[in-house]
Residue frames as a rotation matrix with the C-alpha (Angstrom) as fourth column:
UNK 1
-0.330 0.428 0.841 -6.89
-0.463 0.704 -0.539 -3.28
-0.823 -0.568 -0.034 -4.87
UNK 2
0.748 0.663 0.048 -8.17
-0.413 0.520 -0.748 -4.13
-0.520 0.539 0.662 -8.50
UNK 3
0.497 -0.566 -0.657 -5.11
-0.703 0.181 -0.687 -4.76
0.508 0.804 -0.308 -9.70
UNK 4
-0.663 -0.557 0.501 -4.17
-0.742 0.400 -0.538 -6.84
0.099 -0.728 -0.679 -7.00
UNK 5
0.250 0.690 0.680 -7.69
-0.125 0.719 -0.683 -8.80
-0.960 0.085 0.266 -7.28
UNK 6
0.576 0.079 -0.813 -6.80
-0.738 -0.376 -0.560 -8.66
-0.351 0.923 -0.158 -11.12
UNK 7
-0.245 -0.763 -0.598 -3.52
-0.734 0.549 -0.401 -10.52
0.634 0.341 -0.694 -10.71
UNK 8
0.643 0.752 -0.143 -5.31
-0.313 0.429 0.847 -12.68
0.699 -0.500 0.511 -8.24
UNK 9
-0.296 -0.890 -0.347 -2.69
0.215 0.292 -0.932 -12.06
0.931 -0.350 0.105 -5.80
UNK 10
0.517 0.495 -0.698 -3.67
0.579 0.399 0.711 -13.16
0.631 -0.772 -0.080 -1.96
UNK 11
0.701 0.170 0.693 -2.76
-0.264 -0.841 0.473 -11.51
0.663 -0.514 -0.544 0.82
UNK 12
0.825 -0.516 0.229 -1.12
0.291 0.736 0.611 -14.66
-0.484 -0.437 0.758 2.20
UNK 13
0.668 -0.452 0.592 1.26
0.742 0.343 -0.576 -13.67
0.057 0.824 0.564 -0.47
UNK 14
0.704 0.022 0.710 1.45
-0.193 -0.956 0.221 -9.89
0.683 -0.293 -0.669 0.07
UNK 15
0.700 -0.327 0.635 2.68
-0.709 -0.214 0.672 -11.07
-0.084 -0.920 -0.382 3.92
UNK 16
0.603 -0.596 0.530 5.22
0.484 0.802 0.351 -13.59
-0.634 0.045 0.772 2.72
UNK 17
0.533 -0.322 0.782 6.35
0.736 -0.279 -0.617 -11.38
0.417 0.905 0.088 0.72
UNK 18
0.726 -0.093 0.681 7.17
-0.558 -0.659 0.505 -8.82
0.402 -0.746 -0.531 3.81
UNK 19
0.707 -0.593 0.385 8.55
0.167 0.669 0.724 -11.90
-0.687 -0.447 0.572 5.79
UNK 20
0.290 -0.807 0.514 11.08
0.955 0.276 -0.104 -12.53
-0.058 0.521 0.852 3.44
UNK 21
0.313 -0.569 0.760 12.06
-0.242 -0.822 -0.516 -8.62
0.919 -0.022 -0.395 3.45
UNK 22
0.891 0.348 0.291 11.85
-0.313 0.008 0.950 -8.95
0.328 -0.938 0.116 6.77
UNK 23
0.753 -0.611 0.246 14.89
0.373 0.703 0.606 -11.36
-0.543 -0.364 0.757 6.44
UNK 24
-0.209 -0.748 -0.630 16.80
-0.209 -0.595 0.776 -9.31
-0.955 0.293 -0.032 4.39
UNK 25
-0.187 0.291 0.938 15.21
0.821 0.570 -0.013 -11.14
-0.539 0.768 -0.345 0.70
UNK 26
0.304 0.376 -0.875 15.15
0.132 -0.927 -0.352 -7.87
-0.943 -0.009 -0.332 -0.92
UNK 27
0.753 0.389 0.531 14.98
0.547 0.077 -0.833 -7.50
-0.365 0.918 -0.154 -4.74
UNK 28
-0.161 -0.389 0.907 16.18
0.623 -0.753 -0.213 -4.16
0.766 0.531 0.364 -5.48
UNK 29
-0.163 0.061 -0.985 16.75
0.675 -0.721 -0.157 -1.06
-0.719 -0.691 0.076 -2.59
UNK 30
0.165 0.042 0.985 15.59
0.875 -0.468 -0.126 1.52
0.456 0.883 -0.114 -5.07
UNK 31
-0.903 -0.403 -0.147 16.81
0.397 -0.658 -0.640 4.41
0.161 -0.636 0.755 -2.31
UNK 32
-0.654 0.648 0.391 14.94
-0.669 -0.736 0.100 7.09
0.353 -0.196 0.915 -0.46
UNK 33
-0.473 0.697 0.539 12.60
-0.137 0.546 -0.827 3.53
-0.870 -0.465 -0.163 1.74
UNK 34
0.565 0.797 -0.214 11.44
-0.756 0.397 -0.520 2.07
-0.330 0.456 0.827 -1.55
UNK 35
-0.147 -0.608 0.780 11.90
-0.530 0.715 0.457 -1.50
-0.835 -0.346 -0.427 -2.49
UNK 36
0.224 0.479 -0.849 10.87
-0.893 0.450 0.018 -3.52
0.391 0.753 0.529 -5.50
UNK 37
-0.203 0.154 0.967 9.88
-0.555 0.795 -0.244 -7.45
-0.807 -0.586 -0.076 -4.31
UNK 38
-0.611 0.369 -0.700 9.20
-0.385 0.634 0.670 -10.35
0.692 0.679 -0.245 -6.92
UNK 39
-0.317 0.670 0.672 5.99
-0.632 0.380 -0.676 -11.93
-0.708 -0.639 0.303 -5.65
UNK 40
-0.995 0.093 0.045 4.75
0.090 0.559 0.825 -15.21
0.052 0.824 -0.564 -7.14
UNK 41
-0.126 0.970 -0.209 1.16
-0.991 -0.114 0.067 -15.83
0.041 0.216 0.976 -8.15
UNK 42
-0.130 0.248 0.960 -0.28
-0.335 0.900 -0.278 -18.90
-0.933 -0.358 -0.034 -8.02
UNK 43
0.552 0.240 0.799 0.65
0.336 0.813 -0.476 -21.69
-0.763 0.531 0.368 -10.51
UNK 44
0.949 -0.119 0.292 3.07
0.067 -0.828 -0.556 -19.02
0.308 0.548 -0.778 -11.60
UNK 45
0.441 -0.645 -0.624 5.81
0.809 -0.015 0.587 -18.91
-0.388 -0.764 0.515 -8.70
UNK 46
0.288 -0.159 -0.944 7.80
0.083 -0.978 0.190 -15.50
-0.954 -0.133 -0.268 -8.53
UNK 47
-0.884 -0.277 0.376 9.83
0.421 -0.123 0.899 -15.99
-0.202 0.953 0.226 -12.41
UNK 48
-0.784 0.204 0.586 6.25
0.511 -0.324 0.796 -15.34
0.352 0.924 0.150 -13.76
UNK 49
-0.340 0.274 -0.899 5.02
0.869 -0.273 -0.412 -13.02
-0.358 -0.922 -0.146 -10.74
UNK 50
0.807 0.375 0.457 4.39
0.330 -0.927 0.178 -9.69
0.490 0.007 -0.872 -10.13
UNK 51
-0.623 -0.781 0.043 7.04
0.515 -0.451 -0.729 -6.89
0.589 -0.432 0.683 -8.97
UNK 52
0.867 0.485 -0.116 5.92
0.469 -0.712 0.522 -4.71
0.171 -0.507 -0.845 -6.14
UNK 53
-0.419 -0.812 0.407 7.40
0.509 -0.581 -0.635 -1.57
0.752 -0.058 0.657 -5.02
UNK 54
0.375 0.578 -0.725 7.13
0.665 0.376 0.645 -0.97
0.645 -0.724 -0.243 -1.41
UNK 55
0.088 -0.011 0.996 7.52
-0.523 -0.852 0.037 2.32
0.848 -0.524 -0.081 0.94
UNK 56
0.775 0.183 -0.605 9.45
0.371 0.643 0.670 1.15
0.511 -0.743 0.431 4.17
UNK 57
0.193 -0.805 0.561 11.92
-0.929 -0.334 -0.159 1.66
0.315 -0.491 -0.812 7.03
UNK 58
-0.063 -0.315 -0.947 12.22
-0.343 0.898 -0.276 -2.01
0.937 0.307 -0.165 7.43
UNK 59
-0.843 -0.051 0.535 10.83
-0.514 -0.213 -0.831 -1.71
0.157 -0.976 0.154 10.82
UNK 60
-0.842 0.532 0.093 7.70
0.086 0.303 -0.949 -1.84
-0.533 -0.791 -0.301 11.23
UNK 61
0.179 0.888 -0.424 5.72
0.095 -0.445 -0.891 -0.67
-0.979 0.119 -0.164 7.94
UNK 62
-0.597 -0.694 0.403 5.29
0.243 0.323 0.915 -1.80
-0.765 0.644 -0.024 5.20
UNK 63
0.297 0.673 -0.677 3.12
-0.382 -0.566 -0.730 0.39
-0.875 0.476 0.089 2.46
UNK 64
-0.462 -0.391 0.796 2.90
0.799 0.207 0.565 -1.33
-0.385 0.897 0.217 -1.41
UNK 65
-0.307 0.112 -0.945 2.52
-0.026 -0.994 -0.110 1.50
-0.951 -0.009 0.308 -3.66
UNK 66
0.226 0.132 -0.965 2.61
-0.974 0.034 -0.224 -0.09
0.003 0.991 0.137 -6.92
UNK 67
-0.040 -0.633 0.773 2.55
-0.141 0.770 0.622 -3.44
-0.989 -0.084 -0.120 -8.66
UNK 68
0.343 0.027 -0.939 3.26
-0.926 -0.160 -0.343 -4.76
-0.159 0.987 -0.029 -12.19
UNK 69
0.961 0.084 0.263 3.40
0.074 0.839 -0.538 -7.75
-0.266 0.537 0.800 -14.52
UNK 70
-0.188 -0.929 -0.319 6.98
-0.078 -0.310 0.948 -8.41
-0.979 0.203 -0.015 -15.95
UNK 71
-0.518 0.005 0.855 5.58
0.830 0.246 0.501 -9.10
-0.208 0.969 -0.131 -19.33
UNK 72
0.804 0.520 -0.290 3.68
0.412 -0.837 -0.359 -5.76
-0.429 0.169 -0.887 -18.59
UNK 73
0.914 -0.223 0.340 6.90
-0.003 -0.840 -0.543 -3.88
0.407 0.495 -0.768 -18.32
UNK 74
0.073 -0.944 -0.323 10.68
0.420 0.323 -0.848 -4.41
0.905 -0.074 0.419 -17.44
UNK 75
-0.774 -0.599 -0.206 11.05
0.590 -0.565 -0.577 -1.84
0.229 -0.568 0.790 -14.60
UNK 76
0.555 0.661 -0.505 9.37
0.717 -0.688 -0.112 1.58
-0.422 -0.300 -0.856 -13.39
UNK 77
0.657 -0.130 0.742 10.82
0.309 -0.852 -0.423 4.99
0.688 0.507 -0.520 -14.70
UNK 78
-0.521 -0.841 -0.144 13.15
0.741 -0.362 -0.566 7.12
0.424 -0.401 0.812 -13.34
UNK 79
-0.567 0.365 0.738 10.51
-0.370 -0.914 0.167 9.96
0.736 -0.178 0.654 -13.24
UNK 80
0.459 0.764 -0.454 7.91
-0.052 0.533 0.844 6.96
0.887 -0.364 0.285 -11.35
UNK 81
-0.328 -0.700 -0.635 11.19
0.822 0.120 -0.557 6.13
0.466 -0.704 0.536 -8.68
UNK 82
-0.953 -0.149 0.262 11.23
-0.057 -0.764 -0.642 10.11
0.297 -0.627 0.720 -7.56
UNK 83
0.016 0.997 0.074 7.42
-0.489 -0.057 0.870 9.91
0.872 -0.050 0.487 -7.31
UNK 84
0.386 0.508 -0.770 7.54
-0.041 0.843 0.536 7.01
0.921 -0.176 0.346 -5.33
UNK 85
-0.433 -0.820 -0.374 10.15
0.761 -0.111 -0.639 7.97
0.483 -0.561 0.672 -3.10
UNK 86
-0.772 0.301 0.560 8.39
-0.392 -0.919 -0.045 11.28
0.501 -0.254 0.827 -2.21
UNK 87
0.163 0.942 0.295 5.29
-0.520 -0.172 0.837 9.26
0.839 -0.289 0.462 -0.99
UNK 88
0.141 -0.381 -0.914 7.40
0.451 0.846 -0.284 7.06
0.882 -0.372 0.291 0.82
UNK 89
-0.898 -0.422 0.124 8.86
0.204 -0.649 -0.733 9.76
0.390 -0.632 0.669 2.91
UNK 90
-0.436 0.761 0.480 5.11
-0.801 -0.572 0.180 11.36
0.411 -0.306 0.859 3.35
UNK 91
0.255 0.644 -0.721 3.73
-0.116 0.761 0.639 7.62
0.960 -0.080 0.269 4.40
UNK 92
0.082 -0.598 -0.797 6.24
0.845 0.466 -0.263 6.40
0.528 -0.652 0.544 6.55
UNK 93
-0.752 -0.502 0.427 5.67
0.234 -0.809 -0.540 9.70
0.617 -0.306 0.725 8.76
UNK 94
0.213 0.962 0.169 2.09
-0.520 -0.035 0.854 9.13
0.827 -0.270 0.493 9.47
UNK 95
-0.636 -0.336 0.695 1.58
-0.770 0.204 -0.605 8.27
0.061 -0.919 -0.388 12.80
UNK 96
-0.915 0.378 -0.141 -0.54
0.385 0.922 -0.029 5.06
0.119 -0.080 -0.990 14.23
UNK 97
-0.077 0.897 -0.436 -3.79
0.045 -0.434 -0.900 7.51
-0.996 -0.089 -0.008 14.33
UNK 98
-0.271 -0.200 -0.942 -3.24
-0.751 -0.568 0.336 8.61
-0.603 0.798 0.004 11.08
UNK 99
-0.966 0.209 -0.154 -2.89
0.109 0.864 0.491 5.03
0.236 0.458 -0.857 9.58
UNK 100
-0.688 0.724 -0.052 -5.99
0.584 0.510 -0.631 4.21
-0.430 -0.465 -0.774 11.57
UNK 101
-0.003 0.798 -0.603 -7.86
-0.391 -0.556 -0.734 7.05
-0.920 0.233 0.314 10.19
UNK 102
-0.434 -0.076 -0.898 -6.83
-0.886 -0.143 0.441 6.26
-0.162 0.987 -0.006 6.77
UNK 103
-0.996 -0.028 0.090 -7.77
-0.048 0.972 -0.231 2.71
-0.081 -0.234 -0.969 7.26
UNK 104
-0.695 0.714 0.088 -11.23
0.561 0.614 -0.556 3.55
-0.451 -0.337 -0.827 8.17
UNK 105
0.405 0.766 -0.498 -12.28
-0.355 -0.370 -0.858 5.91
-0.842 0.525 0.122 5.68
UNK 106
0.750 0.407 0.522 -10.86
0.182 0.631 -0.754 3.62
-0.636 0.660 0.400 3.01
UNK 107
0.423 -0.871 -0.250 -7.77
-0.897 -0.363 -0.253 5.61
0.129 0.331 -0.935 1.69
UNK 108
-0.404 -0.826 -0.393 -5.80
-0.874 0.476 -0.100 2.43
0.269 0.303 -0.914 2.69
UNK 109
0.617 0.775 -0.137 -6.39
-0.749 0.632 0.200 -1.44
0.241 -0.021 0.970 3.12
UNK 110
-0.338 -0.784 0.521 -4.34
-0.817 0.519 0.251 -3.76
-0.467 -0.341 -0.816 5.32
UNK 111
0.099 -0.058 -0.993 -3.26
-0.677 0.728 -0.110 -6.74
0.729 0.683 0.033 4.42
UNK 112
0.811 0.551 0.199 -4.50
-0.509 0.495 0.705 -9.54
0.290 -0.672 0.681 6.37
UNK 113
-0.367 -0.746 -0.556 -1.37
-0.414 0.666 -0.621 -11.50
0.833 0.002 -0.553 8.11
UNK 114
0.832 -0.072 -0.550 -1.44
0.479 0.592 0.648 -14.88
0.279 -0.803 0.527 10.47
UNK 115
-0.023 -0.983 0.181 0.75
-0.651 -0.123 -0.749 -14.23
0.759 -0.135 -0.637 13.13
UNK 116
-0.486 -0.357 -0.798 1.87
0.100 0.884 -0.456 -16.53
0.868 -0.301 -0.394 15.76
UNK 117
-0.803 0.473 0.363 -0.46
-0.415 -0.007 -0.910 -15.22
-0.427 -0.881 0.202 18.41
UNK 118
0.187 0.603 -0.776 -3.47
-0.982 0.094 -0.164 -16.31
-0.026 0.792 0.610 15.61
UNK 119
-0.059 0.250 -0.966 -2.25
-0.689 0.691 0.221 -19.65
0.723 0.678 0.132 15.34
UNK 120
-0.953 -0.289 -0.085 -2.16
0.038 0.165 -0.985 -20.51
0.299 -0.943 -0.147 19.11
């Protein structure tokens, strides 16, 4: 979350950033349900974004795990990939209690999306 208030990057963004997986818009499959996304920033657009890397089955959940500046760094590791991949697998298993628990003692923090019942 601070690094995400850091890069002053909106939630609106976050869930546009889903959509467009959603549609297939998909960066990089980095195997094993992790993804890497370009996300723009504001006054920035995606060239001088942020990368996320995102824990999914392209269903229904979508878990960011990490994000980064390209002028931070080019990429993630090989050793960071297996990491990431391993939590994928443990996320994407939790069930809809689970989430919910994590949710409400703070362990995780949705990201606010409009959906079309919201704008009706």
């Amino acid at each position: 979350m601070r690094w995400k208030e850091k890069n002053r990057l909106s939630d609106q963004a976050l869930a546009k950033a889903v959509a467009e997986m959603e549609q297939g818009l998909i960066d990089a499959d980095l195997g094993g349900c992790v993804l890497k996304k370009r996300v723009g920033l504001p006054g920035r657009g995606k060239r001088g974004g942020v990368r996320v890397i995102v824990a999914t089955q392209k269903v229904d959940r979508w878990v960011f795990l990490y994000g980064f500046e390209k002028n931070e760094r080019d990429n993630i590791s090989h050793k960071e990939l297996k990491i990431f991949q391993e939590m994928a697998v443990d996320l994407l298993k939790l069930n809809d209690q689970q989430v919910d628990l994590a949710l409400s003692e703070g362990e995780f923090v949705e990201v606010v999306h409009e959906t079309k019942e919201n704008h009706e």
